[in-house]
C-alpha positions in Angstrom: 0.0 0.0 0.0 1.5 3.4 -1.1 -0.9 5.9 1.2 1.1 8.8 2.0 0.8 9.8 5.5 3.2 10.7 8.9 2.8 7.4 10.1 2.9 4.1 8.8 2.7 0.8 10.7 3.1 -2.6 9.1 1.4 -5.9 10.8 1.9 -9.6 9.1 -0.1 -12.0 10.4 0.2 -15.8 9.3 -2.2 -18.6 9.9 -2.2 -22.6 8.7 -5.6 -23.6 6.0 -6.9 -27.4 6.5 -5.2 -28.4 2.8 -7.3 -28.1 -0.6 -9.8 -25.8 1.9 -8.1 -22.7 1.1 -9.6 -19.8 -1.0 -8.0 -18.3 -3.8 -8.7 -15.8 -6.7 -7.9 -18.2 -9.3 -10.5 -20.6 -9.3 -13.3 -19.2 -11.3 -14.7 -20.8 -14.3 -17.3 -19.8 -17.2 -20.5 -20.5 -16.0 -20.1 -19.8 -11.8 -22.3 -17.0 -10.2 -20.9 -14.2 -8.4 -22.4 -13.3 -5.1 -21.5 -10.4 -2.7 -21.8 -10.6 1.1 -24.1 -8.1 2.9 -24.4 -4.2 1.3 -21.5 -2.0 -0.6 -20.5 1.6 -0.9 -21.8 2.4 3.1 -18.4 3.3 4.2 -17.7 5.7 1.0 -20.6 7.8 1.4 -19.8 7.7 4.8 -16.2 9.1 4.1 -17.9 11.4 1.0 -19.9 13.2 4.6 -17.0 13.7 6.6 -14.8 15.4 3.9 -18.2 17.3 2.6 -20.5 18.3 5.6 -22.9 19.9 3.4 -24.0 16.4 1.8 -27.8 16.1 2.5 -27.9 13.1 4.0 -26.1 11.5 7.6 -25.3 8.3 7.2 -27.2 5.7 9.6 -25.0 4.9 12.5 -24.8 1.7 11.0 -22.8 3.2 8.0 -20.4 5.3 9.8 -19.6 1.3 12.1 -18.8 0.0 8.5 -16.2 3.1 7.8 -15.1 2.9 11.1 -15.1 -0.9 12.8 -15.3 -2.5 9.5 -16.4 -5.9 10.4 -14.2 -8.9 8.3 -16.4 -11.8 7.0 -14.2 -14.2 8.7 -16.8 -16.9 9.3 -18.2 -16.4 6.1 -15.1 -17.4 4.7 -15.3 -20.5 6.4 -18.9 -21.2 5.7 -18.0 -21.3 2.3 -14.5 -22.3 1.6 -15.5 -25.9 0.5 -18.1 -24.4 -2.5 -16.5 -21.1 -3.7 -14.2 -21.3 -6.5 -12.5 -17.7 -6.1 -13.1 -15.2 -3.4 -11.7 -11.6 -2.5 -12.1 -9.2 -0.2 -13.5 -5.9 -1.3 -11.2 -3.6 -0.2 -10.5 -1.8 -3.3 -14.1 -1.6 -4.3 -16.3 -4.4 -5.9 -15.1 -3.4 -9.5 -11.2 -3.4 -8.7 -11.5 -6.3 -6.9 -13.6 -8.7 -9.1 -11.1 -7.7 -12.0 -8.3 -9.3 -9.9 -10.7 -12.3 -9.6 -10.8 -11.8 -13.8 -6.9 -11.5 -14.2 -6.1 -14.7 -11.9 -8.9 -16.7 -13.6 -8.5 -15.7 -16.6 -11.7 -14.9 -17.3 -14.5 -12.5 -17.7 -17.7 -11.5 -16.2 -21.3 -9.2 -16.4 -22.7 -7.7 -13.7 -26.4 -5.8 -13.5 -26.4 -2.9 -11.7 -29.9 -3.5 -10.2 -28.7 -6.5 -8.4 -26.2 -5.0 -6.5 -26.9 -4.6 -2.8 -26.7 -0.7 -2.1 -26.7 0.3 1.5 -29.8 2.0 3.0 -28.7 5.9 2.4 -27.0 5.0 -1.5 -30.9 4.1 -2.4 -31.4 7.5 -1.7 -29.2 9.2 -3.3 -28.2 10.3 -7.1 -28.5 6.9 -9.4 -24.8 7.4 -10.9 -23.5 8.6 -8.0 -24.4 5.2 -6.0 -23.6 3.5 -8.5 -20.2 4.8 -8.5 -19.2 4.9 -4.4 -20.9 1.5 -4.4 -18.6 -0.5 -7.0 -15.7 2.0 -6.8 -15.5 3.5 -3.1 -13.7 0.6 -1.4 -13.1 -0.2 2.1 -16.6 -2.4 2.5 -14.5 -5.2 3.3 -17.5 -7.7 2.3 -16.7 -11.2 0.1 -17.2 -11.2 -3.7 -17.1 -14.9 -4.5 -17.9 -17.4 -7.6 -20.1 -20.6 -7.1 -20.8 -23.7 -9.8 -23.9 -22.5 -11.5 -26.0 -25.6 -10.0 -25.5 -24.5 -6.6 -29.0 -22.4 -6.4 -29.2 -19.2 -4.5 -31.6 -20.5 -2.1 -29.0 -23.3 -1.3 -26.4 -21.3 -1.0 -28.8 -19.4 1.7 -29.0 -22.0 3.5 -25.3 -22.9 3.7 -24.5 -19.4 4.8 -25.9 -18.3 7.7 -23.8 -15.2 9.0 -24.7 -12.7 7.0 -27.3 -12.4 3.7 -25.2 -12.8 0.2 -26.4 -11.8 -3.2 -25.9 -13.1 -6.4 -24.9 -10.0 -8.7 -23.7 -11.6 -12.6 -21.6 -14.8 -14.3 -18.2 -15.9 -15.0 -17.8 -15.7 -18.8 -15.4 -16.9 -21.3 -14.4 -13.1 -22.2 -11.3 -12.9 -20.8 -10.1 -9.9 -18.7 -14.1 -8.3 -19.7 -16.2 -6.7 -17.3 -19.0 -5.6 -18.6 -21.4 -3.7 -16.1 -25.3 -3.7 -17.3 -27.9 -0.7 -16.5 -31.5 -1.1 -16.1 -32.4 -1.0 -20.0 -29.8 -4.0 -20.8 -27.2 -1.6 -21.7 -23.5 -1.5 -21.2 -22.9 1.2 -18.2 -19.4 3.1 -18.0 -17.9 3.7 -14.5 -16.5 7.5 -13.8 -13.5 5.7 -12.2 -12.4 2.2 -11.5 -12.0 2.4 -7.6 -8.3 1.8 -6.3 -5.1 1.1 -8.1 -2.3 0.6 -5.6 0.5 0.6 -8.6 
């Protein structure tokens, strides 16, 4: 991470994985559904109010917890490490992140915009502009992850049980695509692409 500031502290943590049960970005194949855990773009608004005051609408208290006690999906992880073929965490935003998903796979993927889980205030606001703090903000720290196809989304409900997921596109065979689709079917074209750390 190259965040310029007066202060920086580095922490490395390491851990041991049952083997084969670990989860990687590399597994996804054309076909497998991509699901998000829980709601996106909460802690950007959030961030957006404290840097502009004037904005109209507070985040809920909730929102400010997710930019300020972000909450990892660890157990999430573990409820689904033995079905997901790729996961990430969405650090960088959802759009950033599922490409490294793309890159490692090797493959590609379409999204519709009116799947994706906004958080309560991001319904409220400008279309484009939830759109945009919601796939390119960042720092939700929620799971995008690819399942086989014939896992069904009420199954996979019923596996999980920590937090609510939603299924949000496909794995294609377009390698390296992402192609994000609006309301009316068509192709939609991000402002920005969320986070690039080189």
């Amino acid at each position: 991470d190259l965040t310029k500031g007066p202060l920086s502290i580095t922490i490395q943590m390491h851990g041991t994985v049952p083997k084969g049960r670990f989860l990687c970005r590399s597994g996804a194949k054309p076909g497998d559904l991509i699901y998000v855990t829980g709601e996106l773009g909460a802690a950007a608004y959030t961030l957006r109010y404290f840097l502009n005051p004037d904005e109209n609408l507070r985040p809920t208290d909730k929102e400010f917890q997710r930019l300020n006690q972000p909450e990892p999906r660890i157990k999430t992880g573990l409820e689904i490490r033995d079905i997901a073929t790729s996961c990430i965490d969405i650090s960088d935003g959802l759009f950033a992140d599922l490409n490294h998903i793309l890159r490692a796979s090797n493959v590609g993927a379409e999204i519709k915009l009116s799947d994706i889980p906004y958080s309560k205030t991001l319904k409220k606001i400008d279309k484009d502009l939830a759109i945009d703090l919601a796939l390119t903000g960042g720092d939700d720290y929620e799971l995008c992850f690819t399942v086989p196809s014939h896992i069904s989304q009420s199954s996979l409900k019923k596996m999980i049980t920590t937090i609510k997921v939603f299924q949000i596109g496909r794995i294609n065979e377009f390698s390296l695509k992402l192609n994000l689709i609006d309301d009316d079917e068509n192709l939609y074209k991000l402002k920005s692409t969320g986070y690039r750390h080189f």
